[in-house]
Every structure is written in C-alpha cells, then in structure tokens.
C-alpha angles and dihedrals in degrees: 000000000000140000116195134173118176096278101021141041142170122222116198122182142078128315109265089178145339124205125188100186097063085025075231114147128183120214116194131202146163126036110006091336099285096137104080132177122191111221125188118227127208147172093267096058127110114233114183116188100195103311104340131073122256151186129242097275093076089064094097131179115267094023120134115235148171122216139186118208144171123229116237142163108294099352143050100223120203119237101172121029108182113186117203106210121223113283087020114097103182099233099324 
C-alpha cells in the first residue's frame, strides 16, 4: 500500500530486490506483489532493522518494510527504511 501527496510518500510491502551497487530498493504490494515502487537509498537514510539502526545490507529480499520517501526529480528517494525482522509484525 501506498500513501502519496505531491513531495512525500510511504511504501509498505516485501523486498522484490536490493541492489547495492545503484543503492536502488523495490518494494512490492498488493496482489501477488504485482504493485512495485523503486526507492533510492542513500547514505543519509535512515534504515532501521527492529529497534537498531542499520546499513544497507539488512535490507534483505523477501522482507517486509515500510519506507518513507521523498519524492525528487528522477528519483524517489527513501528517508526512512524500517525492516520488520522475521516473527515481528510492526503492529500488524
């Protein structure tokens, strides 16, 4: 699911891919996953893995997430990636 106003946005779903090398992430929703959304991720966002901060490399494929961007020319870039760990469901 996604929330959107014209300069900001939150993604919530499952990690379709990571990729380190671009710093993009997917993030998928809806039925099947079919609904995606690219964010860019950069050294000034804020990845949170449960209830520590964390690097890029937490953000693993499959896991569910919730991230806060803003949207920019070219790019949605990410503000805010949360990380639910396995056997955690963030309120849900």
């Amino acid at each position: 699911a996604w929330l959107v106003d014209a300069a900001h946005g939150e993604a919530q779903g499952w990690v379709q891919t990571a990729e380190p090398d671009t710093g993009i992430i997917r993030v998928s929703s809806g039925f099947l996953g079919l609904m995606s959304i690219a964010l860019r991720v950069t050294r000034d966002t804020l990845i949170v893995v449960g209830n520590k901060e964390g690097g890029f490399g937490d953000i693993r494929l499959g896991e569910r997430v919730v991230a806060a961007y803003d949207v920019q020319p070219g790019a949605l870039q990410a503000r805010r990636v949360e990380v639910f760990l396995p056997g955690r469901h963030g309120g849900n």
